[in-house]
PDBQT receptor file of N, H, CA, C and O in Angstrom, charges set to zero:
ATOM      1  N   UNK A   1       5.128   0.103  27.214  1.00  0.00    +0.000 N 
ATOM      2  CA  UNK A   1       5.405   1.524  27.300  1.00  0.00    +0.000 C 
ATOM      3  C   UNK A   1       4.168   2.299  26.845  1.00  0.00    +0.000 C 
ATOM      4  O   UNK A   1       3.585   1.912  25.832  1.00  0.00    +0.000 OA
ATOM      5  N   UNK A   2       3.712   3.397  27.540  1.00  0.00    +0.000 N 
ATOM      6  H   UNK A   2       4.185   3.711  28.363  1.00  0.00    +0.000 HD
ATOM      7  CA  UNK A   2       2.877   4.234  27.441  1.00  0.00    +0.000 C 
ATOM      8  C   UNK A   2       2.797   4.973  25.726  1.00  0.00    +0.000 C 
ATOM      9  O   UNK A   2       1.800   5.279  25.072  1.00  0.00    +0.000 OA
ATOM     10  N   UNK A   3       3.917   5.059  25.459  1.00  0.00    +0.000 N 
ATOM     11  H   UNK A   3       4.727   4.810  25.990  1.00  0.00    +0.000 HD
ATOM     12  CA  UNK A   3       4.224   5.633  24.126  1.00  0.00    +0.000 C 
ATOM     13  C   UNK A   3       3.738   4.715  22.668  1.00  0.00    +0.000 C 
ATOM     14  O   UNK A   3       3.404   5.161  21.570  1.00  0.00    +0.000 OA
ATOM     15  N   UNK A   4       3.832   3.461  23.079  1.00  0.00    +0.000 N 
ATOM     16  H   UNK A   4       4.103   3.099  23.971  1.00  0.00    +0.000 HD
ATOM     17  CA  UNK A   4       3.598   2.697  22.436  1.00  0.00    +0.000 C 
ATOM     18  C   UNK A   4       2.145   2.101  22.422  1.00  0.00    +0.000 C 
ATOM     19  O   UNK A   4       1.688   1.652  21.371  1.00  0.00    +0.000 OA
ATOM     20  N   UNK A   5       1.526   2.097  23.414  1.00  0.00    +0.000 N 
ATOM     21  H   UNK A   5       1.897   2.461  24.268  1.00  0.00    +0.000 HD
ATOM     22  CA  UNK A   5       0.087   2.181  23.098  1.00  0.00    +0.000 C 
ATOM     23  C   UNK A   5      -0.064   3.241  22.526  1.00  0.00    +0.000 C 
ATOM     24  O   UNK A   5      -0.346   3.138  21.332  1.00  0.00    +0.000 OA
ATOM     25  N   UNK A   6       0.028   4.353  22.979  1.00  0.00    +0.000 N 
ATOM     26  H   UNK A   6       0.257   4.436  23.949  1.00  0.00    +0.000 HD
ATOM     27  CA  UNK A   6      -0.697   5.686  22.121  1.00  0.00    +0.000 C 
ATOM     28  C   UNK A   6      -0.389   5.316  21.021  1.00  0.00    +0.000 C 
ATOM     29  O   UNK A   6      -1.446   5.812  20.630  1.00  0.00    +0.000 OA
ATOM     30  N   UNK A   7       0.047   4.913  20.111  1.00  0.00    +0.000 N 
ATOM     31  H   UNK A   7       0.905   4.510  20.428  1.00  0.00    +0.000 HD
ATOM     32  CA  UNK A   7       1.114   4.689  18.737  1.00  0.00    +0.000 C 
ATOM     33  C   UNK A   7      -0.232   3.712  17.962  1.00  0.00    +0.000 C 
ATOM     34  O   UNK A   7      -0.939   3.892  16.969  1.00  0.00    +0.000 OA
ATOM     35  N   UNK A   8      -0.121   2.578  19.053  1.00  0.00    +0.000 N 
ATOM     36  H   UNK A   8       0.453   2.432  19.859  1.00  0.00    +0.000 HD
ATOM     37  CA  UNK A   8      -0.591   1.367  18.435  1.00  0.00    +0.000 C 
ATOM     38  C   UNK A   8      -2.303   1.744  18.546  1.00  0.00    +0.000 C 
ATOM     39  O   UNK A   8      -3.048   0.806  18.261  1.00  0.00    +0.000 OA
ATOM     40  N   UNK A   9      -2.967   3.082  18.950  1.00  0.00    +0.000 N 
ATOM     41  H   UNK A   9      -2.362   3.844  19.182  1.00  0.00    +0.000 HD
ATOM     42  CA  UNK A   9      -4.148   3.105  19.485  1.00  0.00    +0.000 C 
ATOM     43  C   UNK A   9      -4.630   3.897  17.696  1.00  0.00    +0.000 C 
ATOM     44  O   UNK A   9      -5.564   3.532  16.982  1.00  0.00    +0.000 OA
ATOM     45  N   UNK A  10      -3.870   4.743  17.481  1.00  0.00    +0.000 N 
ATOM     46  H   UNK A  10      -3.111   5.039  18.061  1.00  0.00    +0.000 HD
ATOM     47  CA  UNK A  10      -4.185   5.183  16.048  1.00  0.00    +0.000 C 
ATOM     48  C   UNK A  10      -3.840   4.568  14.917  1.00  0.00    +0.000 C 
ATOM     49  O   UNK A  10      -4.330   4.944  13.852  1.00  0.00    +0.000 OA
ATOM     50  N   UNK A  11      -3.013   3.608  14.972  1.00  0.00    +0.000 N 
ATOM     51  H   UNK A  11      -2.616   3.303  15.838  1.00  0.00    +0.000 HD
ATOM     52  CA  UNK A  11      -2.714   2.505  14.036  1.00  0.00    +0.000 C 
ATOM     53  C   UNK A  11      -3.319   1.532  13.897  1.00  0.00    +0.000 C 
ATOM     54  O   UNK A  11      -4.163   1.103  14.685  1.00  0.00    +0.000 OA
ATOM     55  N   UNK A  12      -2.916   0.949  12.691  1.00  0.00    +0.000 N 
ATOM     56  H   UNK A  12      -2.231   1.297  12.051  1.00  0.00    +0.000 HD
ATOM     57  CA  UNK A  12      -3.950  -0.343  12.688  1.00  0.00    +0.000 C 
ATOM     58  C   UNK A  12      -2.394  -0.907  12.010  1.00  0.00    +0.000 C 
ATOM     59  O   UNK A  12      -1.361  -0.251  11.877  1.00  0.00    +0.000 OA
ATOM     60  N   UNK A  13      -2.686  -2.528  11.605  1.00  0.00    +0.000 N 
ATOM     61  H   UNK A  13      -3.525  -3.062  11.713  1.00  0.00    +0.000 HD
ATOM     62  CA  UNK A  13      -1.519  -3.359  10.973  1.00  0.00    +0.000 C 
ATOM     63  C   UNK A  13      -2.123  -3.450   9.724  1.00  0.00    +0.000 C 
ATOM     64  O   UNK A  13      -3.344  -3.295   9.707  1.00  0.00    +0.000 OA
ATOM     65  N   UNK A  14      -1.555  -3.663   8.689  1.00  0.00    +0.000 N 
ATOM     66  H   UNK A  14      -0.563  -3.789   8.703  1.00  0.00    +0.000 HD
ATOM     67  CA  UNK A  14      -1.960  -3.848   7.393  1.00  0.00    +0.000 C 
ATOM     68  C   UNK A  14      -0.407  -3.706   6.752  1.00  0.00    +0.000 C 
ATOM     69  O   UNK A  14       0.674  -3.499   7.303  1.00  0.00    +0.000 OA
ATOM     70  N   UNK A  15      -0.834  -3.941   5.141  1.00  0.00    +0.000 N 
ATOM     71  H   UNK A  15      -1.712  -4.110   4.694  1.00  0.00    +0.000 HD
ATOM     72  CA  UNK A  15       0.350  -4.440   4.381  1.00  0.00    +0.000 C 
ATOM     73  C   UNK A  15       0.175  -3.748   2.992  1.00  0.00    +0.000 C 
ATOM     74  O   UNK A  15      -0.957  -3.375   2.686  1.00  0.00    +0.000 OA
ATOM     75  N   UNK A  16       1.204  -3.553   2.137  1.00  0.00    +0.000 N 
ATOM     76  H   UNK A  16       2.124  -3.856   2.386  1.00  0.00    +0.000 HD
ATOM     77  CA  UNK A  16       0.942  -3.162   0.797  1.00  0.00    +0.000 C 
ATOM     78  C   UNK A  16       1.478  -4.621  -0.072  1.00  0.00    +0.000 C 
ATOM     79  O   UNK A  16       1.997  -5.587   0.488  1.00  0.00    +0.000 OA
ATOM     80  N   UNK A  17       1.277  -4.536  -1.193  1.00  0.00    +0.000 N 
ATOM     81  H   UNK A  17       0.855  -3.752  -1.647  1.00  0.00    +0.000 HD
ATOM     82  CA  UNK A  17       1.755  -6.166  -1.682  1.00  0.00    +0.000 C 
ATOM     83  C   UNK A  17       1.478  -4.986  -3.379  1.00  0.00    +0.000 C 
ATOM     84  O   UNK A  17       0.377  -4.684  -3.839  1.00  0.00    +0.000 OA
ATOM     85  N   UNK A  18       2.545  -4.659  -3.821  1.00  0.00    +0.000 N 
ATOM     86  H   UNK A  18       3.439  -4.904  -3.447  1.00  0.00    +0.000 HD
ATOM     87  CA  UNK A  18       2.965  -4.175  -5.073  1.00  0.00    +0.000 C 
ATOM     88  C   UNK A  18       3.216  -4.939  -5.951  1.00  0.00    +0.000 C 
ATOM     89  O   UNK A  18       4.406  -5.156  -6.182  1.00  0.00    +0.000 OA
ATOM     90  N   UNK A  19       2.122  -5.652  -6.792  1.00  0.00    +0.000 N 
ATOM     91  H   UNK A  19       1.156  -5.475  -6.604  1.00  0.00    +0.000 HD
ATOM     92  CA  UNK A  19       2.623  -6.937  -7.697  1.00  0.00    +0.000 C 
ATOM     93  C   UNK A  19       2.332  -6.070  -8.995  1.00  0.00    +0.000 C 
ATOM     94  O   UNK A  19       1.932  -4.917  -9.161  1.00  0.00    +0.000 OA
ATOM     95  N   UNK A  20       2.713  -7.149  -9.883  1.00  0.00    +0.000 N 
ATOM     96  H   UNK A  20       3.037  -8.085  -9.748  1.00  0.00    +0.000 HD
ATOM     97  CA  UNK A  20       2.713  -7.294 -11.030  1.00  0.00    +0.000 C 
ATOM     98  C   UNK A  20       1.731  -6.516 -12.394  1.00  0.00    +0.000 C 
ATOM     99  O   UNK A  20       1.866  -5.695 -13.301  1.00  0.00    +0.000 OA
ATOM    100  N   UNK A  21       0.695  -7.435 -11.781  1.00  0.00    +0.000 N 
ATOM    101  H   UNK A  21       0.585  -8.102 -11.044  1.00  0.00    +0.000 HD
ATOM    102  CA  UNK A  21      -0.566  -7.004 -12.453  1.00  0.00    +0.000 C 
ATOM    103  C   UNK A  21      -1.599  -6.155 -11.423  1.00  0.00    +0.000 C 
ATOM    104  O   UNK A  21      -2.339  -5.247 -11.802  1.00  0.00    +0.000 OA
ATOM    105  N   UNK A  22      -1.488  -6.644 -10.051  1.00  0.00    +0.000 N 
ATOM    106  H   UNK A  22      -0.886  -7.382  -9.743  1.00  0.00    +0.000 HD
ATOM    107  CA  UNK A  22      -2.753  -5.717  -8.904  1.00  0.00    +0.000 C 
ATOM    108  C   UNK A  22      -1.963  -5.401  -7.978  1.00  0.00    +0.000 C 
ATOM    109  O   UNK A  22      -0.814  -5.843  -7.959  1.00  0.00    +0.000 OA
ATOM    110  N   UNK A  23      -2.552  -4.381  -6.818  1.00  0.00    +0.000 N 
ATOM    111  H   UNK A  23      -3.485  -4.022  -6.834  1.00  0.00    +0.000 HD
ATOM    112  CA  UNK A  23      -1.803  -3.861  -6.078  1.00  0.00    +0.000 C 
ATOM    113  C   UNK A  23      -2.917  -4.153  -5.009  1.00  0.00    +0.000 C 
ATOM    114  O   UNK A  23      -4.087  -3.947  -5.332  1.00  0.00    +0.000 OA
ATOM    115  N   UNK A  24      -2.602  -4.642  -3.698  1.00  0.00    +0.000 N 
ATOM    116  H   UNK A  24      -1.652  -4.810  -3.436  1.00  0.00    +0.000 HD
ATOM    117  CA  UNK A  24      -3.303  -4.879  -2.808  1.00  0.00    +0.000 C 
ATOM    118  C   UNK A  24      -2.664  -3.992  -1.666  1.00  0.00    +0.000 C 
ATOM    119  O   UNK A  24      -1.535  -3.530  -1.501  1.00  0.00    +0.000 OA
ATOM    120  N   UNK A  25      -4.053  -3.934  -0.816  1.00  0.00    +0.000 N 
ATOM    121  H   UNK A  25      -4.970  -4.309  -0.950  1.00  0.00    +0.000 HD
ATOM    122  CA  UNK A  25      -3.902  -3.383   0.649  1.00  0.00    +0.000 C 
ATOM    123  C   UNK A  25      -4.350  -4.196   1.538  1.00  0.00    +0.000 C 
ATOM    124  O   UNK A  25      -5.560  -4.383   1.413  1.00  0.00    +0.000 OA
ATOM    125  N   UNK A  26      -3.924  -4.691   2.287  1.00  0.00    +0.000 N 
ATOM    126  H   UNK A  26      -2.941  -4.539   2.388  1.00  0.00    +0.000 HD
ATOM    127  CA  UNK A  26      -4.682  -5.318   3.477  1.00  0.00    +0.000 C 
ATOM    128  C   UNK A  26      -4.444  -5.235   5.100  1.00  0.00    +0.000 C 
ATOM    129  O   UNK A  26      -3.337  -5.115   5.625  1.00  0.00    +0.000 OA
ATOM    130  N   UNK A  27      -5.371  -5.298   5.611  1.00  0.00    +0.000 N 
ATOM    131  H   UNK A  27      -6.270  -5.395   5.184  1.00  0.00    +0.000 HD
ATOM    132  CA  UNK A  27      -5.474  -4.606   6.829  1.00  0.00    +0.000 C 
ATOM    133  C   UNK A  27      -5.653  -5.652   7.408  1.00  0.00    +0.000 C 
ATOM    134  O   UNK A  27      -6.230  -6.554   6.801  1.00  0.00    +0.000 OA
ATOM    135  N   UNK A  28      -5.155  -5.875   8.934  1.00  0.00    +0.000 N 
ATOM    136  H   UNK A  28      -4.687  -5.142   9.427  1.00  0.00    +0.000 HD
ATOM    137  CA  UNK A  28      -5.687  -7.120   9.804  1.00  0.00    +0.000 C 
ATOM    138  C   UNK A  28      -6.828  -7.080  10.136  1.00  0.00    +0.000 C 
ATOM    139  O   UNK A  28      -7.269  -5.993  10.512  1.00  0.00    +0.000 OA
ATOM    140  N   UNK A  29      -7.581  -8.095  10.116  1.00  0.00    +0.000 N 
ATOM    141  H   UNK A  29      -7.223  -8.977   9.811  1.00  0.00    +0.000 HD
ATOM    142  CA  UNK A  29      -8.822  -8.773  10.857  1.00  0.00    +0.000 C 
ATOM    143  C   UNK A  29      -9.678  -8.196   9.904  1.00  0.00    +0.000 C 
ATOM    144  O   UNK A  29     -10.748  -7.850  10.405  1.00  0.00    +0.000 OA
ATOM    145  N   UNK A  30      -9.547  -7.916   8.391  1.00  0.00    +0.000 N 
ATOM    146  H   UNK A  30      -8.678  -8.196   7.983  1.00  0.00    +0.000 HD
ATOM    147  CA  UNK A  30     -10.187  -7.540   7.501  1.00  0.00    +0.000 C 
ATOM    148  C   UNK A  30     -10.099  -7.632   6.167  1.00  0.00    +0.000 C 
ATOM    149  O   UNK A  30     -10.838  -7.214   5.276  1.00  0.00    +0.000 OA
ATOM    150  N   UNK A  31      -8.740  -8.446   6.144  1.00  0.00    +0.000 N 
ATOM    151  H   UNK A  31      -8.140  -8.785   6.868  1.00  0.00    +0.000 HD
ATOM    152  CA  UNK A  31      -8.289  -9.515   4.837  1.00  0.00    +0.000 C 
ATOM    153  C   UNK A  31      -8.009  -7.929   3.832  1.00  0.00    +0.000 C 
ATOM    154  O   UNK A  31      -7.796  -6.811   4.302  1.00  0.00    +0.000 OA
ATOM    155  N   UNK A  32      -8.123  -8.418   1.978  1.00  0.00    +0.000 N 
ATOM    156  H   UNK A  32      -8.296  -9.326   1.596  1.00  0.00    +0.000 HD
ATOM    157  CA  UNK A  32      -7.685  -7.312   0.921  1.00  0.00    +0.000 C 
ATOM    158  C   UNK A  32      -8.882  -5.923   1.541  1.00  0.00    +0.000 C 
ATOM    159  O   UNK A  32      -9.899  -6.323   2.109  1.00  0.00    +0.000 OA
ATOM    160  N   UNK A  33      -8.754  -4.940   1.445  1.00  0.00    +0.000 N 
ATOM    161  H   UNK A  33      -7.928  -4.615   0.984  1.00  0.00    +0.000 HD
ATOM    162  CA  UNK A  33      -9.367  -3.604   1.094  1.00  0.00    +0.000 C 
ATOM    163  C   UNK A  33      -9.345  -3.322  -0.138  1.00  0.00    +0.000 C 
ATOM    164  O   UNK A  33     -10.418  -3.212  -0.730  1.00  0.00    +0.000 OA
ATOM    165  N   UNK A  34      -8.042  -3.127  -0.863  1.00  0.00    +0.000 N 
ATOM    166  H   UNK A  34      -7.170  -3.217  -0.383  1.00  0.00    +0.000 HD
ATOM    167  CA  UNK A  34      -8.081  -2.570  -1.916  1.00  0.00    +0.000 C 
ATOM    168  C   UNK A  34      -7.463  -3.608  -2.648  1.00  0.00    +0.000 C 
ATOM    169  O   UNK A  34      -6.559  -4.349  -2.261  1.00  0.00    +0.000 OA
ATOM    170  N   UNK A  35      -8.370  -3.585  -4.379  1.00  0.00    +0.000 N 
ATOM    171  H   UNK A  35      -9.105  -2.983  -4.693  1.00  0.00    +0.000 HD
ATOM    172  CA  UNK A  35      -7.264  -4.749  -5.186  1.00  0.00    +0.000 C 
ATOM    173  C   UNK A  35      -7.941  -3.764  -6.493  1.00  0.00    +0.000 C 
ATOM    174  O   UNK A  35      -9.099  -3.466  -6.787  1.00  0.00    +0.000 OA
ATOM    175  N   UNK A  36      -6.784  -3.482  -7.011  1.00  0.00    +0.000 N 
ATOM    176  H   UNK A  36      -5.843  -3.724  -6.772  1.00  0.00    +0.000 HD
ATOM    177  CA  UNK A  36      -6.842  -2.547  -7.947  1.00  0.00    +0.000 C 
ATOM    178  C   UNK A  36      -5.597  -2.738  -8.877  1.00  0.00    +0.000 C 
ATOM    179  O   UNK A  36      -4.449  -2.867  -8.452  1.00  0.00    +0.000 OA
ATOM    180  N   UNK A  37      -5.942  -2.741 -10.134  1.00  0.00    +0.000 N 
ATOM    181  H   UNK A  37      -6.875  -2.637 -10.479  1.00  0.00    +0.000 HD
ATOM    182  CA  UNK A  37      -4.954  -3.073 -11.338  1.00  0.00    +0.000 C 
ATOM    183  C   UNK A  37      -3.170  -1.815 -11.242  1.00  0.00    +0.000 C 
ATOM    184  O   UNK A  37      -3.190  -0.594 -11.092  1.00  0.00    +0.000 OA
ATOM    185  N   UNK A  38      -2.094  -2.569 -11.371  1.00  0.00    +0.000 N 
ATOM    186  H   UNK A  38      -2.078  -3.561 -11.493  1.00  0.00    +0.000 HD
ATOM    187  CA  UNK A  38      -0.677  -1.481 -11.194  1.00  0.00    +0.000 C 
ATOM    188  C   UNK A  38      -1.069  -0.960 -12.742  1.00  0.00    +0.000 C 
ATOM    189  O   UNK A  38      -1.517  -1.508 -13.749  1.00  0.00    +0.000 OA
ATOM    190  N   UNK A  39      -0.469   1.002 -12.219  1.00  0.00    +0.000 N 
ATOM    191  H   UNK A  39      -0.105   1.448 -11.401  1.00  0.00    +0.000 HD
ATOM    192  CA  UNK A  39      -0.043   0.979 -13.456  1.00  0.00    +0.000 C 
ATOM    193  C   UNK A  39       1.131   1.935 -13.617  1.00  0.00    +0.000 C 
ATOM    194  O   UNK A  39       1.294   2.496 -12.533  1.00  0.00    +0.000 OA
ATOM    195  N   UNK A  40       1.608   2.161 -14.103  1.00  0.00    +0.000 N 
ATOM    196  H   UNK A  40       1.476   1.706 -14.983  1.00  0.00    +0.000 HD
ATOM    197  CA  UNK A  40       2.948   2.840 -14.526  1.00  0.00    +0.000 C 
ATOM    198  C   UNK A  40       2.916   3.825 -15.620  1.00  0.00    +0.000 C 
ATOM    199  O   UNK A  40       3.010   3.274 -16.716  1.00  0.00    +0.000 OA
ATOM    200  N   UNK A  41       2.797   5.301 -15.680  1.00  0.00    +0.000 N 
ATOM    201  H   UNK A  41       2.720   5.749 -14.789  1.00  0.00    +0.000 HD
ATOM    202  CA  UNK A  41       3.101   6.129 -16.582  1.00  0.00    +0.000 C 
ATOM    203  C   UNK A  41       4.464   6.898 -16.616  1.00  0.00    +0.000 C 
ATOM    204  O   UNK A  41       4.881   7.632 -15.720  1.00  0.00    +0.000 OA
ATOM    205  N   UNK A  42       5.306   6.506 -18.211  1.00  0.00    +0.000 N 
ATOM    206  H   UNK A  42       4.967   5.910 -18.939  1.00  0.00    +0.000 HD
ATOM    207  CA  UNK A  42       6.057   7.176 -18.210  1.00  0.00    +0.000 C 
ATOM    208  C   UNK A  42       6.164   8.326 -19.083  1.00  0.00    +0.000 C 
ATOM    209  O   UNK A  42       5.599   8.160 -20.164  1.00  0.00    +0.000 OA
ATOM    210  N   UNK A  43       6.830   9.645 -18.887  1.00  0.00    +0.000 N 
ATOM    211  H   UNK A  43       7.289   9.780 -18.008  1.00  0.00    +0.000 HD
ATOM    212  CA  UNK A  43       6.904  11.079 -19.950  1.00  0.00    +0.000 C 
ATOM    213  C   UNK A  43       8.126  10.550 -20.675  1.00  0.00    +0.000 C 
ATOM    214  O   UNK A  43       9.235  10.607 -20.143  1.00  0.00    +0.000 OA
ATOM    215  N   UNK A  44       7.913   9.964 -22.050  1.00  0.00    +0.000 N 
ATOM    216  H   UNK A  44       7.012   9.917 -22.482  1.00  0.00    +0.000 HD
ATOM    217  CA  UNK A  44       8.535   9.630 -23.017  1.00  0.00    +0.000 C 
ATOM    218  C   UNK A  44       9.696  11.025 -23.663  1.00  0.00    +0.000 C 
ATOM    219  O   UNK A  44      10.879  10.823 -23.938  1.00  0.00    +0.000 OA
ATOM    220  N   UNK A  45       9.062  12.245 -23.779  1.00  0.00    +0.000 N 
ATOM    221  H   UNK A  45       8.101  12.408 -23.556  1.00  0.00    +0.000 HD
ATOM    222  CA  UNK A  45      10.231  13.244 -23.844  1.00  0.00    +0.000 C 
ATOM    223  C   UNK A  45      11.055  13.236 -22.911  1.00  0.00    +0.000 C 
ATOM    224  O   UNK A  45      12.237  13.295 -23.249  1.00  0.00    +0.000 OA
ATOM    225  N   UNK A  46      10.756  13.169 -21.541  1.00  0.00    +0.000 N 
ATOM    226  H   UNK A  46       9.796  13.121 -21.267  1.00  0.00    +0.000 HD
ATOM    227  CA  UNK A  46      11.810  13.821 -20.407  1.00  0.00    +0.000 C 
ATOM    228  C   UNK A  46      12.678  12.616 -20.632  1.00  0.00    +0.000 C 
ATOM    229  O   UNK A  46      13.723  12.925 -21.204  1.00  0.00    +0.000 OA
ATOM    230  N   UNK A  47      12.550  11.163 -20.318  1.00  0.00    +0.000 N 
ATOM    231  H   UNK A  47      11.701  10.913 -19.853  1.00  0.00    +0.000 HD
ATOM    232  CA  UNK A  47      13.694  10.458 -20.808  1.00  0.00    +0.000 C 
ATOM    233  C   UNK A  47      14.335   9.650 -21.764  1.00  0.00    +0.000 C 
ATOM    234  O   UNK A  47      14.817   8.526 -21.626  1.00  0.00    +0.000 OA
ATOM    235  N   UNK A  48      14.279  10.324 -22.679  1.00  0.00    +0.000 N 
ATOM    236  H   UNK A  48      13.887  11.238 -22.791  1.00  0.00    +0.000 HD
ATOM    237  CA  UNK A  48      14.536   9.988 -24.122  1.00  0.00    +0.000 C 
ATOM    238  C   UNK A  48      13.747   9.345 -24.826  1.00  0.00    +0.000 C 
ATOM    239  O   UNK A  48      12.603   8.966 -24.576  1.00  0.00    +0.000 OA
ATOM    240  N   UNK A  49      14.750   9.149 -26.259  1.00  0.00    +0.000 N 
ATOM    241  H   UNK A  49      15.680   9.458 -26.462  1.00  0.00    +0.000 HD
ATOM    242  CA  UNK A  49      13.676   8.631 -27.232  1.00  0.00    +0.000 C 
ATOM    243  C   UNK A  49      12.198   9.013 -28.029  1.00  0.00    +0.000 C 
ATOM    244  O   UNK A  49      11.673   8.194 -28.783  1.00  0.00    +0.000 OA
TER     245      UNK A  49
């Protein structure tokens, strides 16, 4: 379908992988892009304690 090339012509395939300790991006035919440490901030007033 015509629609679907146009689609697939500005897209690329790639993946997110949300782990633990790193957060990766990877894109096909170009392995990790990004590998960068997770991190998590929370506002200790807004939910208690």
């Amino acid at each position: 379908m015509i629609l679907d090339q146009l689609i697939g012509f500005f897209s690329s395939d790639m993946g997110i992988d949300l782990g633990t300790a790193n957060t990766l991006v990877l894109v096909k035919d170009k392995g990790i892009v990004i590998n960068e440490p997770s991190v998590v901030a929370v506002e200790r007033e807004r939910y208690g304690s």
